[in-house]
C-alpha positions in Angstrom: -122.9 99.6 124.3 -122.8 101.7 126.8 -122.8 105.9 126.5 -122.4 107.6 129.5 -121.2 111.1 127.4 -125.2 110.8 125.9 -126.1 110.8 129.9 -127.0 114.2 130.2 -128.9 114.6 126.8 -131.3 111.6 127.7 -131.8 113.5 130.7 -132.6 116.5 129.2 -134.8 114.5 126.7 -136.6 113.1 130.1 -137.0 116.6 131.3 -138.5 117.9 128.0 -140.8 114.9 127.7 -142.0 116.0 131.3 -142.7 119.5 131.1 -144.6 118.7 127.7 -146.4 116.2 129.5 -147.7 119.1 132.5 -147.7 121.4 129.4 -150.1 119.4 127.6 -152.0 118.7 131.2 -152.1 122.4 132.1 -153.8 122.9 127.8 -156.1 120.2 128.6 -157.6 122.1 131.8 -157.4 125.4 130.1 -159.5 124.2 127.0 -162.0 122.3 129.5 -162.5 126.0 131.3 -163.8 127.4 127.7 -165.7 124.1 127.0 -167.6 124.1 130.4 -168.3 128.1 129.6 -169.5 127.1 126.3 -172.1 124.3 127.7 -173.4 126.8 130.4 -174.0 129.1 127.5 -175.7 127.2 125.3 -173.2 127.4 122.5 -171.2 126.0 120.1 -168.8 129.0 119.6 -167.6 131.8 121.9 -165.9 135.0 121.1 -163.6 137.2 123.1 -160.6 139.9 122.4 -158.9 138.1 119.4 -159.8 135.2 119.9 -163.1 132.8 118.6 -163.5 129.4 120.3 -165.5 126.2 118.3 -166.9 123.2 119.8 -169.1 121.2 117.2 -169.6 117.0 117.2 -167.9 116.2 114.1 -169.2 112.5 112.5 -166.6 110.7 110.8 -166.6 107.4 109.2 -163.6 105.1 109.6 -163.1 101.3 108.3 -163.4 98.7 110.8 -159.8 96.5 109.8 -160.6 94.0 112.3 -164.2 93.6 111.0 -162.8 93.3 107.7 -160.3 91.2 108.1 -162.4 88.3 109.9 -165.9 89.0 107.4 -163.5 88.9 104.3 -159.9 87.9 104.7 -159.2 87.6 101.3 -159.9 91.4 100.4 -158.6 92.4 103.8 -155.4 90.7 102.1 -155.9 92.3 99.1 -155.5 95.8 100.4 -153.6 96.0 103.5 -150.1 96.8 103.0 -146.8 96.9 105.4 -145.2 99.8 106.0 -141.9 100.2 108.3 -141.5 103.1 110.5 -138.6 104.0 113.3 -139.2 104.9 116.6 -137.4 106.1 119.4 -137.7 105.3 122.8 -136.0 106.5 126.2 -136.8 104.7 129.1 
């Protein structure tokens, strides 16, 4: 079915999806400036005027599904479970 009247919202959307994308480019560059500072200095935080910056290696441990599922199929089995999600898309 075709929408034209929708046109100029999925355009918009477009344009949004854009300017977060530079958005998120131009945050990315901004938070490597204060990560660069914090390696020259020797630190793990900084501090300034109202603001406090953190950069710590954090270990996490996640489970390895794939691993599972071929080591032990029947427990991989076991626990898994569907779930159903919608998602939109404009291309």
């Amino acid at each position: 079915m075709t929408m034209t009247r929708l046109d100029p919202t999925a355009a918009r959307i477009r344009s949004l999806e854009a300017e977060i994308e530079a958005l998120a480019a131009e945050l990315e560059a901004a938070k490597d400036e204060i990560k660069r500072s914090m390696i020259d200095a020797g630190e793990e935080t900084l501090t300034g005027t109202g603001w406090t910056a953190s950069w710590k290696t954090v270990t996490s441990s996640r489970l390895d599904t794939a691993a599972l599922k071929k080591a032990l199929p029947e427990v991989y089995e076991t626990f898994s479970k569907a779930t159903t999600t919608s998602r939109f898309c404009i291309r």
